[in-house]
N, C-alpha and C positions, 0 to 999 in steps of 0.2 A: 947684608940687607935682606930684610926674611918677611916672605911675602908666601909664607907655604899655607900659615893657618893664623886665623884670628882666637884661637882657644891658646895658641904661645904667645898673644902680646901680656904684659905686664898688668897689674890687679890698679886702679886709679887712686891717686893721692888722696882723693875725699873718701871710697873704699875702704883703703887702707888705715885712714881715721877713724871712721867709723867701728871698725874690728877692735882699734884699740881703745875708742870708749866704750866698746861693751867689755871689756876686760876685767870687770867687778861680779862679785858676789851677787847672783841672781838665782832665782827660780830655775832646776832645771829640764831637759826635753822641751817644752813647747809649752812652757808655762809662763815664761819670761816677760819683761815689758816690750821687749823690741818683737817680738811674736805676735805680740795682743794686738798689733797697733795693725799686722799687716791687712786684716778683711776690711780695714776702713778705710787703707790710705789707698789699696786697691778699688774699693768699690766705688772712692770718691773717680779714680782715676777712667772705671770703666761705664761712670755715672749709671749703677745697677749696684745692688747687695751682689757682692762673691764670697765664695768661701776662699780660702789660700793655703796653702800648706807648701812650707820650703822643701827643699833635696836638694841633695849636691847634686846632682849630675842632669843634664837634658835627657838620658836616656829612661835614669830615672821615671823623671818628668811623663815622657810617653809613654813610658806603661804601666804605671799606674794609673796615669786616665784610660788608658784601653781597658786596664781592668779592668774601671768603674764602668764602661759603656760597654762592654763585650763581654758575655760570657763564656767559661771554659767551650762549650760545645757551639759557642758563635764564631763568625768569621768577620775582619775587617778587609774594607779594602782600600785600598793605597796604590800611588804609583809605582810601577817597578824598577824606578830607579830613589824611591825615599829612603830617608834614613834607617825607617825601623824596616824597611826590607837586608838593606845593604851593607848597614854599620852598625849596627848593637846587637849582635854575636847571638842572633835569638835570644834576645833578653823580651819582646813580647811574649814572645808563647811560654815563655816561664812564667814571667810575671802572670799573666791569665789564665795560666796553669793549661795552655794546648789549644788557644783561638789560634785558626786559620787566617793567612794572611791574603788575602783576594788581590792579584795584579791585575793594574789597568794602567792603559797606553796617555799619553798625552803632549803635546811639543814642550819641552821645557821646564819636563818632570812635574807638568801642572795637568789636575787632573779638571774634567767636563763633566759638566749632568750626561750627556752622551756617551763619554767613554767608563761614567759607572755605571750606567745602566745599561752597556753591551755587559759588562761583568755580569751585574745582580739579574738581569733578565732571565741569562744563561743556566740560571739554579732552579731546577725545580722542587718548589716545598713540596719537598719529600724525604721520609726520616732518614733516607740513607744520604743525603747528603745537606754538608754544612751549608748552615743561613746566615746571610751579613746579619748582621748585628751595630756594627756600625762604619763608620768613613773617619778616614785621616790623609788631613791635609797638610804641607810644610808652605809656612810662609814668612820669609823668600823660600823660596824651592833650594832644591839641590845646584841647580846651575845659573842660579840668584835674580830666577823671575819672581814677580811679585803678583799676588792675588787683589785685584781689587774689589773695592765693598759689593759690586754688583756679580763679581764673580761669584765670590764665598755666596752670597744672598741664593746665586741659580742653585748652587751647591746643597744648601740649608734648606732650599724647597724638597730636592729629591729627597733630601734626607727624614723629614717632615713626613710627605708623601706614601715612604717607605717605612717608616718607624724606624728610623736607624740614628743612631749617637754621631755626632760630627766633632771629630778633636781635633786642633792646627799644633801642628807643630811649630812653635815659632821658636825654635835654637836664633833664627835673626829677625824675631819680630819687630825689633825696634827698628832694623833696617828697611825693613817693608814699611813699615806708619811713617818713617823717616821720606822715602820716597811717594808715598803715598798723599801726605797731605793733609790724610782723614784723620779722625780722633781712634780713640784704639776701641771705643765702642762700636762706629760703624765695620769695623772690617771683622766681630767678633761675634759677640750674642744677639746683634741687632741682622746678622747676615745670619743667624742661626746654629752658631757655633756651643758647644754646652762644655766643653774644656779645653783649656789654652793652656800650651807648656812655653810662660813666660820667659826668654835668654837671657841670664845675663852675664854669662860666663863670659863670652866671647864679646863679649860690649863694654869690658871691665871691672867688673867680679871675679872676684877670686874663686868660690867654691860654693854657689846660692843662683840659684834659680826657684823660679817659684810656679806651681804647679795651681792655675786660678779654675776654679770650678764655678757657672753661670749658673747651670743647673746643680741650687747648690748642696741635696741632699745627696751628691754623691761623696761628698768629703767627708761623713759624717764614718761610713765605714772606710774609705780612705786610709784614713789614718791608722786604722788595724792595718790594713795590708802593708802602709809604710812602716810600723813598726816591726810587722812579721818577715820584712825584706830586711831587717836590716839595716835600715834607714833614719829613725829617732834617734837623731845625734844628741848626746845629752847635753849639750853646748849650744844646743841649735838655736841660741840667740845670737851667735858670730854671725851663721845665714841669714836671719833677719834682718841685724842689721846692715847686711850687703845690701840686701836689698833696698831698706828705706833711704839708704845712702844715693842708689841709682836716681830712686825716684827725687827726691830732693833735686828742686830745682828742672824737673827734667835734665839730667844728667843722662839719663836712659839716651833720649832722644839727641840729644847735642853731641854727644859721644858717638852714635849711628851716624848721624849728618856728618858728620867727618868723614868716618870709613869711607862716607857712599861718595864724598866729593874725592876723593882720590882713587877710589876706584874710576870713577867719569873720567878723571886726567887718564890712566892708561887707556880706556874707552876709545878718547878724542884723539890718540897716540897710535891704536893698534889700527884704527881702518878695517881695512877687510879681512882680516887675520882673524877680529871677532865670529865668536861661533854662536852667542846667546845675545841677545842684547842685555846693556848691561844693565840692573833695575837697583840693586844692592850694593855689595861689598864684596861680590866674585867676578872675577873677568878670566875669560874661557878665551884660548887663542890657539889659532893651528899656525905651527910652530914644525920645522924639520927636528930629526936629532941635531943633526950639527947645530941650528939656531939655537935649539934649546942649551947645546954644549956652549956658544959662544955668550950666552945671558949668564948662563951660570960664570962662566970665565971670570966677568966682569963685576962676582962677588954678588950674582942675587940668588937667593934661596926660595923654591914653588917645588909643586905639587907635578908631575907627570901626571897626565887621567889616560884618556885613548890612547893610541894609537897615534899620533900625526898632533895631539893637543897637550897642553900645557893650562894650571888652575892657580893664578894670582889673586890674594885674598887681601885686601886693606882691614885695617884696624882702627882702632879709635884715637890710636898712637902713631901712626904711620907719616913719617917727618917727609916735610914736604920737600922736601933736596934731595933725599932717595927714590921718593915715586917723582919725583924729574928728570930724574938719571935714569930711573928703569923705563920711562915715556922714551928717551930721545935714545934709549939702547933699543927699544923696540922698535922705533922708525928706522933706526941705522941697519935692521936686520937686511 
């Protein structure tokens, strides 16, 4: 019973339809029918023109919007506990060919106008040292807090203020709008957001996520740097149609609503063991080794993080007889 990571559940039956009706003779690179259709069915989605460009990978995803809003001799700043600090193997400072990654502090791997601008304060425009250039947010965060609209919004003022690029990570944005309630406009370009690394690997995609640009003249060179990474799959109508797949129907969102309701069953389960509160589809628990020895015992498979913690991930597939058994394992601890 494998509660390690939402990137190992399974690719979804309407997904996996979708790949095999694009399986014909088409246009290829990003010339195809299931390509052309994304800036509209996006832009109907974030009621705004976007630009869209697919990639396999969310890391992808983040840096090449950092690219686009950071220059080589600019700096981003982030929390230091994000993703592109911690998990993409300095794939930013490749991708942007050597921006600076600016750490800043906040509860819940979520950052404040306050805690970036103890950062960006701290720099003096002066040529010997590096200028943000822009901000990156994850939402849900790293420990599956969620950013709401008024948050991003405080965010998108400093960022404004400052002249700095504002990108969200959203590896589980569907989880956050899922929780949230809002439409995916409010918590994006309307909070001040100018690119969004849409999830949908981990939501039920197979190998597509989609990289939505608000501001949308930064796609336009984009799309050189995804070709010069590497990245123009010449098939890259299978990624599109993952995608139009998700969206259909809100599958994106219905798919999220699930994870995030059996994450809350462990929530309603673990009591005070909780270490985040839970807003997503991650539940954070302080857990002994022996506990942690005794969950595993009983056939469940997580994540170890700290020290004293344990990292339970729901999915969109997550059977509801296994997260019952791992609720009433976790009260019996």
């Amino acid at each position: 019973m494998r509660f390690f990571s939402d990137n190992a559940a399974p690719v979804h039956p309407q997904v996996m339809a979708a790949i095999a009706a694009a399986d014909t003779l088409d246009t290829a690179y990003a010339g195809d029918r299931w390509t052309a259709q994304l800036d509209g069915r996006l832009s109907d989605l974030f009621e705004t023109p976007v630009s869209v460009l697919w990639v396999p990978t969310g890391t992808a995803a983040n840096c090449l919007a950092l690219a686009a809003l950071c220059p080589p001799h600019g700096g981003v700043v982030c929390h230091r506990d994000a993703h592109i600090q911690n998990d993409e193997g300095g794939a930013p400072e490749f991708y942007t060919h050597g921006a600076k990654l600016f750490l800043a502090d906040g509860e819940g791997a979520k950052l404040t106008p306050d805690s970036i601008l103890h950062v960006v304060d701290a720099i003096a425009d002066d040529v010997h040292r590096v200028q943000p250039h822009a901000i990156s947010i994850t939402n849900a965060t790293e420990y599956g807090r969620v950013y709401a609209p008024a948050e991003v919004a405080a965010i998108g003022d400093v960022a404004r203020r400052r002249g700095l690029g504002l990108h969200m990570d959203g590896a589980r944005f569907a989880n956050a709008v899922a929780t949230l309630g809002c439409t995916p406009a409010e918590v994006t370009w309307r909070a001040g957001v100018d690119a969004l690394s849409f999830g949908f690997v981990k939501n039920g995609a197979m190998s597509a996520e989609a990289l939505v640009f608000f501001a949308t003249d930064h796609a336009a060179v984009t799309q050189y740097r995804r070709k010069r990474a590497g990245l123009l799959l010449s098939k890259g109508r299978y990624l599109a149609a993952q995608i139009l797949a998700m969206l259909d129907g809100d599958l994106w969102l219905d798919n999220a609503r699930a994870a995030n309701a059996r994450a809350t069953t462990l929530a309603e389960a673990a009591g005070t063991r909780l270490v985040h509160p839970v807003e997503a589809n991650e539940v954070f628990l302080r857990v002994t080794p022996a506990e942690a020895a005794a969950l595993r015992a009983k056939g469940f498979d997580f994540y170890d993080w700290v020290a004293g913690e344990i990292r339970l991930v729901t999915a969109w597939d997550s059977r509801e007889d296994e997260v019952a058994q791992l609720a009433a394992a976790i009260q019996a601890l």
